[in-house]
FIFIRO-359205 format. One record per residue: residue number from 0; residue in one letter; chain; y, z, x of N, C-alpha, C in turn. Coordinates in nm, 2 decimals. Layout:
<nodes>
> NUM,A,A,Y,Z,X,Y,Z,X,Y,Z,X
...
</nodes>
This chain:
<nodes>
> 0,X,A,3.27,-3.71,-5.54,3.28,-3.57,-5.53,3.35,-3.53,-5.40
> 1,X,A,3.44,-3.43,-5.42,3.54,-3.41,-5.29,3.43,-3.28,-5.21
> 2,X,A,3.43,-3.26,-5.08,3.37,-3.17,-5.01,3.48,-3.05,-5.01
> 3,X,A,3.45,-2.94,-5.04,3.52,-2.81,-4.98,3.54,-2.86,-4.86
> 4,X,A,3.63,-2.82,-4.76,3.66,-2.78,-4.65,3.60,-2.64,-4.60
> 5,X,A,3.62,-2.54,-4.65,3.61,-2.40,-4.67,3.44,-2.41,-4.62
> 6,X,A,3.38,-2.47,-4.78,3.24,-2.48,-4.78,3.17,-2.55,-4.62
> 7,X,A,3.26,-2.64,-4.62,3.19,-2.74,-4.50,3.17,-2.66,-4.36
> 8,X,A,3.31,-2.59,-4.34,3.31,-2.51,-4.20,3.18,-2.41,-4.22
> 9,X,A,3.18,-2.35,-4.35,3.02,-2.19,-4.33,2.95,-2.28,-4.30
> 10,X,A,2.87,-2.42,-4.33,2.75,-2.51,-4.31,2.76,-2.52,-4.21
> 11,X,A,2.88,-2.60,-4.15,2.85,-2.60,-3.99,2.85,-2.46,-3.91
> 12,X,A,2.85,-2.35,-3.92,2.84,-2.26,-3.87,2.74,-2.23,-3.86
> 13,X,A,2.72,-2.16,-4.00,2.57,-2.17,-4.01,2.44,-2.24,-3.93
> 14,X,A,2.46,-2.36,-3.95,2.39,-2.48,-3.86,2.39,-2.44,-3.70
> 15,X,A,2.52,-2.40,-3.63,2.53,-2.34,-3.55,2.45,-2.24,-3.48
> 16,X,A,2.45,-2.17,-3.55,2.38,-2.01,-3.50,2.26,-2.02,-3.51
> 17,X,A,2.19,-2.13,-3.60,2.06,-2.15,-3.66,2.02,-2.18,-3.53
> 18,X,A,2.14,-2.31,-3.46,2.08,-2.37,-3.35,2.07,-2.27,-3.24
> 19,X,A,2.14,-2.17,-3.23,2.15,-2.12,-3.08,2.05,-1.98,-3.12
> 20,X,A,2.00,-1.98,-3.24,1.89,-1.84,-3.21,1.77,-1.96,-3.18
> 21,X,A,1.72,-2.08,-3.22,1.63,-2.12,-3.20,1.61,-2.11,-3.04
> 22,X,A,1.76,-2.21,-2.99,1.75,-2.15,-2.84,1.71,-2.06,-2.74
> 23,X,A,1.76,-1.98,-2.82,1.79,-1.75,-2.76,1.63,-1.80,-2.76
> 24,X,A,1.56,-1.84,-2.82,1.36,-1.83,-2.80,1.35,-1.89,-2.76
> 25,X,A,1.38,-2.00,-2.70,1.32,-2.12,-2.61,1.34,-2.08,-2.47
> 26,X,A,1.47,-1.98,-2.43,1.51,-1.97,-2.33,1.44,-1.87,-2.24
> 27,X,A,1.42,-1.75,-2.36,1.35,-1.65,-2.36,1.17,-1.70,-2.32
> 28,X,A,1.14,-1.77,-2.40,0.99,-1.78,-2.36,0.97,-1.87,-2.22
> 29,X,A,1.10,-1.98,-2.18,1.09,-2.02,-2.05,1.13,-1.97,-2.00
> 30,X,A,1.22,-1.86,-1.99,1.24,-1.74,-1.85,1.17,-1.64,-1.82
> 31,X,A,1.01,-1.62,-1.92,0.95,-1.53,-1.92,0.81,-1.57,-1.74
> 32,X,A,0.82,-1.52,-1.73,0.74,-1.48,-1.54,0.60,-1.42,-1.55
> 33,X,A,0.53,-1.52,-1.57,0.38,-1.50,-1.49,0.33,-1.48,-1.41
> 34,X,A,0.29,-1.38,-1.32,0.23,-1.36,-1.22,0.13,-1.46,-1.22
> 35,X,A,0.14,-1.50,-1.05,-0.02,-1.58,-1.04,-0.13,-1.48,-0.96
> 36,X,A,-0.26,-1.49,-0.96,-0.31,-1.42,-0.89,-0.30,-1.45,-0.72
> 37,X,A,-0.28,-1.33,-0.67,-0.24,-1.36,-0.50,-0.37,-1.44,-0.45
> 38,X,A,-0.37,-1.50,-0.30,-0.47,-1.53,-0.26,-0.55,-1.43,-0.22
> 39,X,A,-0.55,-1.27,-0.22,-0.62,-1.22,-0.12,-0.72,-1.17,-0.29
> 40,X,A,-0.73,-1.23,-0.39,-0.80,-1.19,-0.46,-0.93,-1.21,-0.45
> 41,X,A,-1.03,-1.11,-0.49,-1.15,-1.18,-0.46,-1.25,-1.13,-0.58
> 42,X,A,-1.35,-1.21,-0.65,-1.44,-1.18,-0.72,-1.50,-1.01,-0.72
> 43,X,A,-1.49,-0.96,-0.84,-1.58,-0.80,-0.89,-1.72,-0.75,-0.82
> 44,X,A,-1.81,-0.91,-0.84,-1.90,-0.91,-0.76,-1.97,-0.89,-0.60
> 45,X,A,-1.84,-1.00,-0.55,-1.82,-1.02,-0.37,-1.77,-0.89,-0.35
> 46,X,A,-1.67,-0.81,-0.43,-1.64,-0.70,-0.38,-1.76,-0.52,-0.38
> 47,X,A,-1.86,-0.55,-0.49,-1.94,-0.49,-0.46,-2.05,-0.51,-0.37
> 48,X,A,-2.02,-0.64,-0.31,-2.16,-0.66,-0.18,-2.10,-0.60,-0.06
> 49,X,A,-1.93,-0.64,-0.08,-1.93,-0.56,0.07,-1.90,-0.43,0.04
> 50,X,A,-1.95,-0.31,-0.06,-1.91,-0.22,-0.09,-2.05,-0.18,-0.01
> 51,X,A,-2.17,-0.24,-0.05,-2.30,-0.22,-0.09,-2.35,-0.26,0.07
> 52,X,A,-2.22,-0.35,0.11,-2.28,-0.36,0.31,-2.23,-0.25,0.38
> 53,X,A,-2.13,-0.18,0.34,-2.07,-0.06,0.41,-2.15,0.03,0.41
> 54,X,A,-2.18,0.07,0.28,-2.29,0.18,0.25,-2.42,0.17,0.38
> 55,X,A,-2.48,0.09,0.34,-2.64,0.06,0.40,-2.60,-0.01,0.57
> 56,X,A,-2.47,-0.09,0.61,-2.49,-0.11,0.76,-2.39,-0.01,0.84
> 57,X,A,-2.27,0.09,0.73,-2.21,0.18,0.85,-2.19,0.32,0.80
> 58,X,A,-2.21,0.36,0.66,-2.16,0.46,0.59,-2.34,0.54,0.64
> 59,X,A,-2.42,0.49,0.58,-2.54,0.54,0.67,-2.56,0.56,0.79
> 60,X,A,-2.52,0.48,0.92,-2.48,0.50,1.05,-2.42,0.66,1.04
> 61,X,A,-2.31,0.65,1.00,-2.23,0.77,1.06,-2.29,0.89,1.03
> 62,X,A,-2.35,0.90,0.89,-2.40,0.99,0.79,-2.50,1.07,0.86
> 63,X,A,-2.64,0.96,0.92,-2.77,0.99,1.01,-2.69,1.07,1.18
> 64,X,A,-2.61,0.96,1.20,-2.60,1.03,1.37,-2.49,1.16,1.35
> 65,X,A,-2.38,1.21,1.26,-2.34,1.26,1.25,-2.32,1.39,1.22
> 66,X,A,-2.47,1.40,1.15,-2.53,1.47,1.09,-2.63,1.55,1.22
> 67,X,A,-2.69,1.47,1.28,-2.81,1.51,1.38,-2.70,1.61,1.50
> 68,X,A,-2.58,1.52,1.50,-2.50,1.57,1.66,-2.43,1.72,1.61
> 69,X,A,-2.36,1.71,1.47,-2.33,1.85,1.45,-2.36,1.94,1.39
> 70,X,A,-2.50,1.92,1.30,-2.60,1.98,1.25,-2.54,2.03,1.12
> 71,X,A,-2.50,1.93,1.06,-2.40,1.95,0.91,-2.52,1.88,0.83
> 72,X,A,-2.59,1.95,0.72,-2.62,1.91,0.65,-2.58,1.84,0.52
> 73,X,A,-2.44,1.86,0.47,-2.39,1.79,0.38,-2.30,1.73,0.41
> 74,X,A,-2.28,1.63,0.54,-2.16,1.56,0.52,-2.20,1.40,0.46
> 75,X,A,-2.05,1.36,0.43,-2.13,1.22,0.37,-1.96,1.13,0.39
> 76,X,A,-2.00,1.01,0.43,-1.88,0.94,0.50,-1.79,0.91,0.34
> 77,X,A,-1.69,0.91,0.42,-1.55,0.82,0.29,-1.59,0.70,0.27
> 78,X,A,-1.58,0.67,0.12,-1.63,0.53,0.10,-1.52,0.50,-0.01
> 79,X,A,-1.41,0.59,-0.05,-1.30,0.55,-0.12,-1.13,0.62,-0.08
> 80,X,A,-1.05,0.56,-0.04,-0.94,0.61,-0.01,-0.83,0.56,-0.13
> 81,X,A,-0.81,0.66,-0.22,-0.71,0.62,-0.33,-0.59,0.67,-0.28
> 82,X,A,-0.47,0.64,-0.37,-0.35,0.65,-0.32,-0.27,0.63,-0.47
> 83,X,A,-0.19,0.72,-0.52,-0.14,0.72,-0.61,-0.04,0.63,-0.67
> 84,X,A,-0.07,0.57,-0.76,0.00,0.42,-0.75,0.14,0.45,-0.80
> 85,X,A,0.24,0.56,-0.83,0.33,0.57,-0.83,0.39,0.62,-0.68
> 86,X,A,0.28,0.67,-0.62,0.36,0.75,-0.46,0.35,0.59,-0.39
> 87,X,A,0.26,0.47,-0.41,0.24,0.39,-0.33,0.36,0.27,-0.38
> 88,X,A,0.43,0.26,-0.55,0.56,0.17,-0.51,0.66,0.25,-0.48
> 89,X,A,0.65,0.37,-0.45,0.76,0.46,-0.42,0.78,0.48,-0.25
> 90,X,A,0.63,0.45,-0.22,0.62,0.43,-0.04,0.71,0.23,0.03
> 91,X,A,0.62,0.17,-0.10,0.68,0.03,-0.06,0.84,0.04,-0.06
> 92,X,A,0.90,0.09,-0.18,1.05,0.05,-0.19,1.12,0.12,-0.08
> 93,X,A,1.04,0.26,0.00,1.12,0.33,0.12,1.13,0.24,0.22
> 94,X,A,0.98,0.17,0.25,1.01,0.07,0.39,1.06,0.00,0.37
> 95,X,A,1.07,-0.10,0.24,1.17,-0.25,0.20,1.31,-0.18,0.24
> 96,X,A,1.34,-0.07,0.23,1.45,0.01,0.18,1.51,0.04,0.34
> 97,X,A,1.44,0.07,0.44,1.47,0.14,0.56,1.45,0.01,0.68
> 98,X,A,1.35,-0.09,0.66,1.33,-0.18,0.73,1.46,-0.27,0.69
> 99,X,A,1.50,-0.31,0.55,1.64,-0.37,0.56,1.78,-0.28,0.61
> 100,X,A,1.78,-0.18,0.62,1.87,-0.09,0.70,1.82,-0.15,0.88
> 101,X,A,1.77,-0.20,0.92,1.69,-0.21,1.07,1.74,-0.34,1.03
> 102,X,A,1.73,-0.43,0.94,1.75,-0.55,1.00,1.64,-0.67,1.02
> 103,X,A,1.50,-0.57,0.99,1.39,-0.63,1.01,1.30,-0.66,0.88
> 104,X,A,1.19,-0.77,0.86,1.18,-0.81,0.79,1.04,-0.82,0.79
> 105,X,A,0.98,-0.74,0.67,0.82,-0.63,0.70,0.79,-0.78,0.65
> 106,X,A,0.65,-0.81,0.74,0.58,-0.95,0.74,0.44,-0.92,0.66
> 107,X,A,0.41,-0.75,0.75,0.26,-0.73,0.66,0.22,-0.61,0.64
> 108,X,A,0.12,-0.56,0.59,0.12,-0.41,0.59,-0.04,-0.40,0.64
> 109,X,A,-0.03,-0.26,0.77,-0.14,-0.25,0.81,-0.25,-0.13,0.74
> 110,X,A,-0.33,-0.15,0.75,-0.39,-0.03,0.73,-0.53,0.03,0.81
> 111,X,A,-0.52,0.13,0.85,-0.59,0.20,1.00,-0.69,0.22,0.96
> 112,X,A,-0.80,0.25,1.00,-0.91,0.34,0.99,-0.85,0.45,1.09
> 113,X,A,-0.90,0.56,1.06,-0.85,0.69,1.15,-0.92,0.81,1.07
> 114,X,A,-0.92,0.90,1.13,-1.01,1.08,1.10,-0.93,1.14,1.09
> 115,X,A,-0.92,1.28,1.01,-0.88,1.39,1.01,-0.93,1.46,1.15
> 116,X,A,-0.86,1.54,1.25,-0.89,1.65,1.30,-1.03,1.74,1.29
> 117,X,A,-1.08,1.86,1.32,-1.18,1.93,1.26,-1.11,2.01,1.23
> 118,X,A,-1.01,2.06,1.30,-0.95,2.18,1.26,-0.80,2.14,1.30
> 119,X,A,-0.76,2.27,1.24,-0.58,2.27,1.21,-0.55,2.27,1.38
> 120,X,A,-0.41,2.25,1.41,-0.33,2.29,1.50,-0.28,2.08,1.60
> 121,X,A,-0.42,2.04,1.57,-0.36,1.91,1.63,-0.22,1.80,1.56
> 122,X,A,-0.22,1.87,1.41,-0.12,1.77,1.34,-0.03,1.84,1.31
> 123,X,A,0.12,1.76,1.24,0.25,1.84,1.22,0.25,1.95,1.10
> 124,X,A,0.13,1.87,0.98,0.09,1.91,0.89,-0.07,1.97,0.87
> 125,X,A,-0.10,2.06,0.77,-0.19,2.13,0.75,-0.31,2.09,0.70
> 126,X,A,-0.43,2.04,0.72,-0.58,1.94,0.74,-0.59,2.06,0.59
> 127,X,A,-0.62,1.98,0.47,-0.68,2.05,0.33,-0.83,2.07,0.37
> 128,X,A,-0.93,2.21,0.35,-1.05,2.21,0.38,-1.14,2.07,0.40
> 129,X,A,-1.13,2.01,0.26,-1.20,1.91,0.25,-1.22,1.81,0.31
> 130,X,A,-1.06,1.79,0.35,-1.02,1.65,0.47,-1.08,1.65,0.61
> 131,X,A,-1.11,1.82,0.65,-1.13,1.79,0.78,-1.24,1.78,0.85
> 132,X,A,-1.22,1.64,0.95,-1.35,1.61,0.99,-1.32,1.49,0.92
> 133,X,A,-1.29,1.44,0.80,-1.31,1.32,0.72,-1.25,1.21,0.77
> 134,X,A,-1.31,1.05,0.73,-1.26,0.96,0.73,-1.15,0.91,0.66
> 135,X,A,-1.02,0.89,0.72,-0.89,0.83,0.65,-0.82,0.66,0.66
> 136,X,A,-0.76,0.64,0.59,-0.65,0.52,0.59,-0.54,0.59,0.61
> 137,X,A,-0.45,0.52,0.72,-0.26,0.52,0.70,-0.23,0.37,0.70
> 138,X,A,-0.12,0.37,0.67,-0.04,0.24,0.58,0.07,0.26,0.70
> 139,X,A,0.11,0.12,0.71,0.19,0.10,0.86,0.28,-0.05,0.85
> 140,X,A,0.44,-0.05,0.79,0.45,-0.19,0.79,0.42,-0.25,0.95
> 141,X,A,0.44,-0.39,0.94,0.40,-0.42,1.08,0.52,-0.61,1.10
> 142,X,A,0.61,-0.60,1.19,0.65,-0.70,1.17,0.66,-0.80,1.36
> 143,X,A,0.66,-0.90,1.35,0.65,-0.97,1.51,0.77,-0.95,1.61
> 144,X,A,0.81,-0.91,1.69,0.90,-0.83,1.79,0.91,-0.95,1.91
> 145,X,A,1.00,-0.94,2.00,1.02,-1.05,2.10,0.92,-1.05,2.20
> 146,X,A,0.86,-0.94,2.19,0.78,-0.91,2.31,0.63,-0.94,2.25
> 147,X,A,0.63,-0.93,2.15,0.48,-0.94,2.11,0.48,-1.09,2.01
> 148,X,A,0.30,-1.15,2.04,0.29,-1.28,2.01,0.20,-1.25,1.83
> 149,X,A,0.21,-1.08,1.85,0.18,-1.07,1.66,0.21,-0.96,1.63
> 150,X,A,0.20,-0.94,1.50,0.26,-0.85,1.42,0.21,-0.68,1.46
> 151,X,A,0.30,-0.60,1.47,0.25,-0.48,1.54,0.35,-0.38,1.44
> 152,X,A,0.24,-0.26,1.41,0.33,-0.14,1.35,0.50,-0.09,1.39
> 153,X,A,0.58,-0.08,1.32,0.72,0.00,1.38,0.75,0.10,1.31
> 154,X,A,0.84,0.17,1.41,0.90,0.29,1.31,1.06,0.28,1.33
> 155,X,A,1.14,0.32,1.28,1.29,0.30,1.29,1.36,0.45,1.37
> 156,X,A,1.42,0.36,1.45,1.51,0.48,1.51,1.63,0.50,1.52
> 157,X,A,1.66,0.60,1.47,1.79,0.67,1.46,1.89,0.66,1.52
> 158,X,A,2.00,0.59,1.58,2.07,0.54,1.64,2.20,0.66,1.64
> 159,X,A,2.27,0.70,1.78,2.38,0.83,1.73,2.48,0.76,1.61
> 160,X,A,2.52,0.65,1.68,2.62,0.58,1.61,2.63,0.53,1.44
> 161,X,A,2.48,0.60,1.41,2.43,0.58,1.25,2.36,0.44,1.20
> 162,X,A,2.37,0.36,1.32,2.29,0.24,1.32,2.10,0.30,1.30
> 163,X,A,2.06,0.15,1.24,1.88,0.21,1.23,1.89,0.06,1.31
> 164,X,A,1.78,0.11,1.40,1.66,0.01,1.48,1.54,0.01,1.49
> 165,X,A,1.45,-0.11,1.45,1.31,-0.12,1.45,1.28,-0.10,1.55
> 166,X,A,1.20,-0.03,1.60,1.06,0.00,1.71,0.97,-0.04,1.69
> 167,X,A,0.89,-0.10,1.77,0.72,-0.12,1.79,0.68,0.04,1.84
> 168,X,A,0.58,0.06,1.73,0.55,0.21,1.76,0.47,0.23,1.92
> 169,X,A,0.39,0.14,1.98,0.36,0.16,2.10,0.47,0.23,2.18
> 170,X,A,0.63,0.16,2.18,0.75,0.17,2.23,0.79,0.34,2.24
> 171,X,A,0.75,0.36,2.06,0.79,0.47,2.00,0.71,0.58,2.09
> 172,X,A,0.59,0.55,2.09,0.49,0.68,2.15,0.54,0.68,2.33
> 173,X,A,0.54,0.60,2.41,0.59,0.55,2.56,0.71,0.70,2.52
> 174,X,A,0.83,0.61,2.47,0.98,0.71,2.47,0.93,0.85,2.44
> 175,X,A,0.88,0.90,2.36,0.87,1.05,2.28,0.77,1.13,2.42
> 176,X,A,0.66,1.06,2.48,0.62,1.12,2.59,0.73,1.13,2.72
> 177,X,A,0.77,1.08,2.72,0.86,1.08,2.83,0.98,1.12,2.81
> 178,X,A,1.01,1.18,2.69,1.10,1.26,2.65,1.22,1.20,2.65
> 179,X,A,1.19,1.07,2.65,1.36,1.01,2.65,1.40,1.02,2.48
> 180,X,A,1.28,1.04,2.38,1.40,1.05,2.27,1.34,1.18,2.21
> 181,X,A,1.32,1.24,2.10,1.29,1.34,2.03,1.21,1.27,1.89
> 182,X,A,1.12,1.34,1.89,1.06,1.28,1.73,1.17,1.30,1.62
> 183,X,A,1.24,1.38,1.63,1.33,1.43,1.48,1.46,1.29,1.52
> 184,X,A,1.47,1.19,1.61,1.53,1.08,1.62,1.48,0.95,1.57
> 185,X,A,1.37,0.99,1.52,1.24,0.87,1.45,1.21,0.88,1.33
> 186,X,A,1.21,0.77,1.24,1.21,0.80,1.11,1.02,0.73,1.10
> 187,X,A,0.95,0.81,1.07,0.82,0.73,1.06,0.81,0.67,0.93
> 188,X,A,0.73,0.52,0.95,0.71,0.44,0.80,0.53,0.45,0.82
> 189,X,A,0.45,0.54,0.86,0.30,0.58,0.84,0.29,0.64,0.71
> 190,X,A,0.19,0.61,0.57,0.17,0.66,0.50,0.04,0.70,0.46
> 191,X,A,0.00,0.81,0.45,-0.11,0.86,0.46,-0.15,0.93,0.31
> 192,X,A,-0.18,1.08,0.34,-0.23,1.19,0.23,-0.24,1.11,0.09
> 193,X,A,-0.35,1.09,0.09,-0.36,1.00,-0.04,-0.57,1.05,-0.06
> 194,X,A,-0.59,1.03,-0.16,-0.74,1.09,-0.21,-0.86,1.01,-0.12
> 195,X,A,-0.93,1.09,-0.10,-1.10,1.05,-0.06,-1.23,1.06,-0.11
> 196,X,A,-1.28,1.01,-0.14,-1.43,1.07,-0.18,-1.51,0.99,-0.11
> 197,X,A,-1.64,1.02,-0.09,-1.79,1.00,-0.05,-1.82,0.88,-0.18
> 198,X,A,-1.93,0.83,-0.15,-1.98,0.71,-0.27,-2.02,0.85,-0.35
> 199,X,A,-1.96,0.72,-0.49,-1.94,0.81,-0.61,-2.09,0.79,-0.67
> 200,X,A,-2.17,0.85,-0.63,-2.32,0.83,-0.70,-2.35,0.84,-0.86
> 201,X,A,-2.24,0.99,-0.88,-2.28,1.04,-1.02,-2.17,0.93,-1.13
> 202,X,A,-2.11,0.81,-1.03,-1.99,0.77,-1.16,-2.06,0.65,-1.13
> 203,X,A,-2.13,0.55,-1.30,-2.17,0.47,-1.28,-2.10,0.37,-1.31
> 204,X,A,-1.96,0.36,-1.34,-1.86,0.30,-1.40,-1.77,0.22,-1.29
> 205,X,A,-1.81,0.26,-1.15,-1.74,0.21,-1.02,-1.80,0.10,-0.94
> 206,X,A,-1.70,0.06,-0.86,-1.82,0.00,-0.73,-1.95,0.15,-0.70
> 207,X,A,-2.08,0.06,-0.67,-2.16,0.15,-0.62,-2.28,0.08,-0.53
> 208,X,A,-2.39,0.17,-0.46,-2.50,0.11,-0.41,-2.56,0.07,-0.47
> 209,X,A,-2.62,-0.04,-0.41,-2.81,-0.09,-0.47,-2.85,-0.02,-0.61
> 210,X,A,-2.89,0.10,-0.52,-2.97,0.20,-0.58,-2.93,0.23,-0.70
> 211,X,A,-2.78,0.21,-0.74,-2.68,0.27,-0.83,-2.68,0.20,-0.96
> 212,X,A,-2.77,0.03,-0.93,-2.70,-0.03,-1.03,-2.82,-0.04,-1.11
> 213,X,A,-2.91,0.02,-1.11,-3.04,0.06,-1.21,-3.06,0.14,-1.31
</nodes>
């Protein structure tokens, strides 16, 4: 029996393309990217003991003496600082974004304990009723500098020439009092105004106290 030629080439083509979609999926399912879990992960449970040690060894602290010294009946400490997870990869990509304009290379990111004011007039911006007086988080990259033996907050500064330079914000605060630069020459990477609440008592669906999980 003679073979088509004709016929023989579609076979082998065929055969072909057979082979390289099988591929197209092989390649595809080994180029596909698993996250592993980071190390700073920690168990559901371990994270509600130390929710449940905050409460009962410092959120009570502040609550009792706080209460006695300014004679506020209803205050009750921050025991959640949220942050809007589209403002927070939109915060990371500005400092990846501004610290590679500097040159420098964010190692870690800090985050502060710090208060609202009581009242308006101390900040650039305006204390929402709720905030003030309250306990906050700011977000601070933080990278190691010649002078220092660890990692310290910076902010970038404005250079005339249109160059950006890292600062160690210590540096930053020194210059701006002593008027050798102007704040509007400083680009700050501090991220703040992000949500608060008090332990969520009435949400039984969260971390909560002791008392909560009955």
């Amino acid at each position: 029996m003679k073979l088509n030629p004709l016929l023989f080439i579609i076979c082998c083509l065929a055969l072909f393309l057979s082979c390289e979609e099988d591929n197209s999926i092989v390649n595809e399912t080994a180029n596909s990217i698993t996250t592993l879990p980071p190390k700073n992960i920690i168990p559901v449970t371990d994270a509600n003991i130390m929710y449940q040690e905050y409460g009962a060894e410092r959120a009570k602290f502040l609550e009792e003496n706080l209460i006695k010294k300014s004679s506020l009946n209803s205050y009750q400490a921050t025991r959640t600082f949220m942050l809007d997870f589209q403002t927070l990869k939109q915060y990371i990509t500005y400092i990846e974004q501004e610290s590679l304009n500097a040159g420098v290379n964010i190692e870690s990111l800090g985050f502060y304990f710090s208060k609202y004011p009581d009242n308006n007039g101390k900040l650039s911006f305006e204390i929402k009723n709720q905030n003030a007086g309250a306990e906050t988080l700011f977000l601070n990259p933080m990278a190691t500098f010649n002078t220092d033996s660890e990692s310290v907050s910076y902010a970038i500064q404005k250079k005339k020439n249109g160059e950006s330079r890292a600062v160690p914000v210590g540096e930053v605060l020194k210059l701006i009092k002593n008027k050798e630069i102007t704040a509007n020459e400083i680009k700050s990477l501090a991220g703040n105004h992000g949500g608060k609440r008090p332990p969520p008592s009435t949400i039984t669906t969260d971390y909560g106290d002791e008392s909560d999980d009955n």
